[in-house]
C-alpha positions in Angstrom: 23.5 -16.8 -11.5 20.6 -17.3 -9.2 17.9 -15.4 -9.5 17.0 -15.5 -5.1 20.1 -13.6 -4.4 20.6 -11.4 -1.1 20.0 -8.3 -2.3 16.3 -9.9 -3.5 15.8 -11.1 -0.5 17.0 -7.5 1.4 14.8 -5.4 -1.0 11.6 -8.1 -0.2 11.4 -7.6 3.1 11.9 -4.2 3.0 8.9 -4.5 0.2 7.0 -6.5 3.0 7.2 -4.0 5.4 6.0 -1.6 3.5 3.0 -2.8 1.6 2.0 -3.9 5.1 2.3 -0.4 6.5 0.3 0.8 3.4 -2.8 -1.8 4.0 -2.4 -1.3 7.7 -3.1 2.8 7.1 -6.4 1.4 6.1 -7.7 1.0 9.9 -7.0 4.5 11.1 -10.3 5.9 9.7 -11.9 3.1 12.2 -10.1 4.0 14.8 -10.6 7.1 14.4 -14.5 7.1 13.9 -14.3 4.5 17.4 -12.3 7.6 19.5 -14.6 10.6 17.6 -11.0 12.3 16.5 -11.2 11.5 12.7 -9.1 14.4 11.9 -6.4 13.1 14.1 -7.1 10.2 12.4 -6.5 11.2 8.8 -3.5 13.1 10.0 -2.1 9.9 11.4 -3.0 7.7 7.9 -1.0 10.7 6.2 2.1 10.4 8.4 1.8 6.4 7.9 1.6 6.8 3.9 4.3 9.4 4.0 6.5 7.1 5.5 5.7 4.3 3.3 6.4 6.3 0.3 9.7 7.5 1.2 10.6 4.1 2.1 9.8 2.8 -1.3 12.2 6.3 -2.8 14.9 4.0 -0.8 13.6 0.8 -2.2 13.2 2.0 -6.0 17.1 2.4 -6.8 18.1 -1.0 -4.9 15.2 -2.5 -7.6 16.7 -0.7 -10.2 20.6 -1.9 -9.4 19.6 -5.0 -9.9 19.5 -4.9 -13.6 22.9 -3.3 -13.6 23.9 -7.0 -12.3 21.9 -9.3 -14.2 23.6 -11.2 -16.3 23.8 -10.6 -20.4 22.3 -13.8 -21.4 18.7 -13.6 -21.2 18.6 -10.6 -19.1 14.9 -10.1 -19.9 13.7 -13.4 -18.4 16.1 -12.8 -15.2 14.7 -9.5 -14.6 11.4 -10.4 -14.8 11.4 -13.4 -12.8 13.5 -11.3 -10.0 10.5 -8.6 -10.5 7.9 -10.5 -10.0 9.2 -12.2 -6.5 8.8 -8.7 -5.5 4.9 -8.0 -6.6 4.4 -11.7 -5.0 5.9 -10.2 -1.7 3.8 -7.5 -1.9 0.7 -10.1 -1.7 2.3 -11.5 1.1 2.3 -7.6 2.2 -1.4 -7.5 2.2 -2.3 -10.2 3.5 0.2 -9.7 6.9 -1.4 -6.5 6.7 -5.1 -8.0 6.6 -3.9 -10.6 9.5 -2.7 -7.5 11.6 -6.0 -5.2 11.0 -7.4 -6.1 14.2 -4.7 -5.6 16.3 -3.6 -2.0 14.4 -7.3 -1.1 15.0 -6.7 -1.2 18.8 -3.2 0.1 18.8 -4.3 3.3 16.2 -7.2 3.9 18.9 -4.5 4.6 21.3 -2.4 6.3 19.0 -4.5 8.6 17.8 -6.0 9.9 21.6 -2.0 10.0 22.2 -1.8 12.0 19.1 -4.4 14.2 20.4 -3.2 14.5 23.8 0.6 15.6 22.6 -1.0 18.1 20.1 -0.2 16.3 16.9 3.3 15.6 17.9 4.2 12.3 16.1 7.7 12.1 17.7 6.3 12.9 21.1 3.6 9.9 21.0 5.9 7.4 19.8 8.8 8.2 22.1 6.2 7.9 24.9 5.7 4.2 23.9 9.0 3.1 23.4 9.4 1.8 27.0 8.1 -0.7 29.2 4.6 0.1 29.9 4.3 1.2 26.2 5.3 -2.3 24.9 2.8 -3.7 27.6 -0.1 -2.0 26.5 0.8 -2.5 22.9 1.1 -6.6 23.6 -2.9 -6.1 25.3 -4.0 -4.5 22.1 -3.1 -8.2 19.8 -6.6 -9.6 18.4 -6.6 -12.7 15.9 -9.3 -12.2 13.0 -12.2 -13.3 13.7 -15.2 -14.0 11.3 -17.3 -11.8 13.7 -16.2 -9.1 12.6 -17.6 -9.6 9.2 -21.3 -10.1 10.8 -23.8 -7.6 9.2 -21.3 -7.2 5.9 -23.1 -7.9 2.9 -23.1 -7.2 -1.0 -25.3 -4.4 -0.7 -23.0 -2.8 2.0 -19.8 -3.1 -0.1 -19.1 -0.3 -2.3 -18.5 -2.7 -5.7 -17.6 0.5 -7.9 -14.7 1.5 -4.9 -13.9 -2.5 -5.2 -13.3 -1.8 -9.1 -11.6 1.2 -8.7 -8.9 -0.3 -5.9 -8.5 -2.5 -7.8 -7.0 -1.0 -10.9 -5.3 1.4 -8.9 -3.0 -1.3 -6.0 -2.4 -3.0 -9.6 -1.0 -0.1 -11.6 1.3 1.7 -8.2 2.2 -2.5 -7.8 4.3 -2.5 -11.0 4.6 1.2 -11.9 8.1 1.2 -11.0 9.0 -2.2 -12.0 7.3 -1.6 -15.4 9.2 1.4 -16.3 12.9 -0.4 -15.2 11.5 -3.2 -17.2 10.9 -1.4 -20.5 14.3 0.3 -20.1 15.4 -2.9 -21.4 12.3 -3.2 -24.1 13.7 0.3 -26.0 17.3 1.4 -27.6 19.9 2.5 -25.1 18.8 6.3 -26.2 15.8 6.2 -24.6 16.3 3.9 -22.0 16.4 7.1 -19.4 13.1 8.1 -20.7 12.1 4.8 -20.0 12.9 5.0 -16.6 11.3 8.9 -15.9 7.9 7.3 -17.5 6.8 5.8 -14.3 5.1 9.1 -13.7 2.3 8.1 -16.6 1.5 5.4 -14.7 1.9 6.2 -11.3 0.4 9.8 -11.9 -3.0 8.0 -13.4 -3.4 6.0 -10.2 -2.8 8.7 -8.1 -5.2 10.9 -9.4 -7.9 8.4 -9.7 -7.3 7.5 -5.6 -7.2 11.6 -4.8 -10.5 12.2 -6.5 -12.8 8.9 -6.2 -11.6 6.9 -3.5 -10.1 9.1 -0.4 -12.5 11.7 -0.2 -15.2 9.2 -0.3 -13.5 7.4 3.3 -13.4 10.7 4.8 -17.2 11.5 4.1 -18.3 7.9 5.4 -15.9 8.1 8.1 -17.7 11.8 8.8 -21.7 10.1 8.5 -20.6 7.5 10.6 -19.7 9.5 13.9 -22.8 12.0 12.9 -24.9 8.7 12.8 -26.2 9.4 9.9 -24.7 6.4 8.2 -24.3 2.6 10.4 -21.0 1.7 11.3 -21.1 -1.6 9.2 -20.7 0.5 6.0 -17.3 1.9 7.3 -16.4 -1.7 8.3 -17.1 -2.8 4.7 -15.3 0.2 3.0 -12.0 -1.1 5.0 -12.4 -4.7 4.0 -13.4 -3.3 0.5 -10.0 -1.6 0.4 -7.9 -4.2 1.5 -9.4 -6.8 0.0 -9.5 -5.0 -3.6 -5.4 -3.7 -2.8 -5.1 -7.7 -2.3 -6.8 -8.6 -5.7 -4.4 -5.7 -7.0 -1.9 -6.9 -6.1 -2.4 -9.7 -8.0 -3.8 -8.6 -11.2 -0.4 -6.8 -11.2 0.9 -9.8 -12.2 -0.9 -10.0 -15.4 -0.9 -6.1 -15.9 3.5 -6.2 -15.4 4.7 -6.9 -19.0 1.9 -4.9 -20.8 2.5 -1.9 -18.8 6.3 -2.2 -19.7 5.6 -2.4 -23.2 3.1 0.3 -22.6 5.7 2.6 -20.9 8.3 1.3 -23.7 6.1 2.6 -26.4 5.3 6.1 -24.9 9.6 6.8 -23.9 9.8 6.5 -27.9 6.6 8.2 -28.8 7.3 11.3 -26.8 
């Protein structure tokens, strides 16, 4: 049986679009601090990690089907190598989302005084741009990276504890539900439905470390920044900080996979 089968490929696209969605929430503090409506702002990053976490609700039983159809002989190996396809797609995730930052930065900045205008209405906005002259102006907002934009970034501007932080934290939501499907094939059939609840210890961890540490600490800068008491080159390095350390994440995720399986293994049995 091959292990790139259709629904794979359905669930890594839907995984692509996603993760990008996620690392593209990242430039709606700058646009935000560019238009002075950082309120609007957050509100908007909300609605766009709202939708990217009910998309992945949609995603996580697709994920977990596939085990139903792997086959019997070394089911472990299979599942894993299927697995991790999908935390290299989410790479791939970033770094579309890293290539599009630019041009989200512009289209946000519009978004957000449309927000504004339509009095936080997020259906009103976007079915004012789906037409003509919405796709127009979207198609004048497209910017290529530039290195330019990195001018005036150095290592004293980037926050390096945030950089740690992110880090851990794009690993352990990377593989939380894949480690937790995973190590329902590490324990006895008993527990393999505790297994599969036990995303939560590692999920929940990660959650609570971007809640207290990270978020707030965008919000403040984002805050100094329009005050101006803070230069705008230290919110342009907390965004590349965060996408850069989600990219590096994402790829420590593939180290951290099988130990957090285990990990989750051993608590569904402990508890």
């Amino acid at each position: 049986m091959e292990v790139l089968t259709g629904k794979v490929i359905a669930i890594s696209i839907f995984l692509l679009i996603i993760t990008m969605i996620e690392t593209l929430a990242y430039s709606t503090r700058i646009s935000g601090t560019r238009v002075k409506l950082i309120a609007t702002a957050i509100s908007l990053f909300s609605t766009l990690v709202l939708v990217s976490r009910f998309s992945s609700m949609i995603q996580q039983p697709l994920t977990a089907k596939l085990i139903a159809e792997a086959p019997e002989i070394k089911k472990l190996i299979f599942i894993e190598e299927q697995y991790r396809i999908f935390i290299t797609v989410t790479s791939l995730g970033v770094l579309l989302g890293i290539l599009l930052f630019p041009t989200f930065i512009n289209i946000f900045s519009r978004a957000i005084i449309q927000l504004s205008i339509e009095r936080g209405s997020v259906i009103s906005t976007l079915s004012k741009q789906f037409n003509f002259l919405g796709f127009k102006k979207i198609l004048t907002c497209i910017r290529m990276p530039k290195l330019a934009y990195l001018k005036d970034i150095t290592l004293e501007t980037i926050p390096k504890r945030l950089f740690v932080l992110n880090v851990i934290v794009s690993a352990v939501i990377t593989i939380g539900i894949l480690s937790s499907l995973y190590a329902s094939l590490l324990v006895p059939e008993d527990y393999a439905q505790v297994a599969l609840m036990s995303s939560g210890i590692l999920n929940g961890i990660a959650t609570i470390i971007l809640t207290l540490f990270i978020d707030p600490k965008a919000s403040v800068l984002a805050d100094r920044v329009i005050k101006k008491q803070t230069d705008y080159v230290y919110l342009k390095s907390y965004s590349i900080t965060m996408v850069g350390s989600k990219f590096v994440g994402t790829l420590f995720a593939q180290v951290l996979f099988i130990p957090a399986a285990y990990y989750v293994a051993w608590f569904a049995e402990w508890i």
